[in-house]
N, C-alpha and C positions, 0 to 999 in steps of 0.2 A: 504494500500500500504506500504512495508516494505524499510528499506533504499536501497536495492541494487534494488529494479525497479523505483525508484525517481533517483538516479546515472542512471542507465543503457537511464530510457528517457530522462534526462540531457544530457548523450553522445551523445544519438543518435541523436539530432537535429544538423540541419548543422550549422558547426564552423562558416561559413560568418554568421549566426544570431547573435552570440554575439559580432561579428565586427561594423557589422551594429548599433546594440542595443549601443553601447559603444561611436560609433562615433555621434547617438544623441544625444546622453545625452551631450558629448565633446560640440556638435555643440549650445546646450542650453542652459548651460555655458558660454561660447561666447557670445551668442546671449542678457544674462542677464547682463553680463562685458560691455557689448556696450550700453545698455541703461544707467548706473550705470554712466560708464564715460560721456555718454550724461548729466546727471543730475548735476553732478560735473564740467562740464564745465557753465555750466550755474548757479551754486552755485558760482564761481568762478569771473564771468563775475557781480553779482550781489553785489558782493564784491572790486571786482576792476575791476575800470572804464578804460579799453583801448583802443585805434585805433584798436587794432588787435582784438578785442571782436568778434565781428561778424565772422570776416574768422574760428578763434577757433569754435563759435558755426554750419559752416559750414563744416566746417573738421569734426566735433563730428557726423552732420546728415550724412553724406554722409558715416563713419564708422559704422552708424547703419544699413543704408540702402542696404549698402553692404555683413555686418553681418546675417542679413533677407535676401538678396539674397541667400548668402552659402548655409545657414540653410534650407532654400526651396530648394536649387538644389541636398544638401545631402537628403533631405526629399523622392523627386523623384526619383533622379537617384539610389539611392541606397534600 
């Protein structure tokens, strides 16, 4: 296969695939930043001792869990 029929089937796939492809990847990212900050909130929490400990490691689950919503609803819907 020469370079201009690797361009020519590069073009011809439809442009939404490398939207889609881009916005997974975007959405994986994400998905990876949210567990990261999960683990640092709880590095954190082991490190110093607060009242507000808890709520922080529930604000961190509930941004993960949400984060795994997106990423499933970009997964399907798109």
């Amino acid at each position: 296969m020469n370079p201009e029929q690797i361009l020519l089937l590069l073009v011809s796939f439809w442009p939404w695939a490398y939207v889609k492809f881009f916005l997974l990847v975007l959405m994986v990212f994400y998905l990876i930043f949210s567990a990261i900050l999960l683990r640092q909130i709880d590095l954190m929490s082991q490190m110093v001792e607060a009242q507000i400990t808890p709520a922080l490691k529930l604000v961190g689950l509930i941004h993960l869990g949400l984060a795994l919503a997106v990423f499933l609803a970009v997964l399907i819907l798109l």
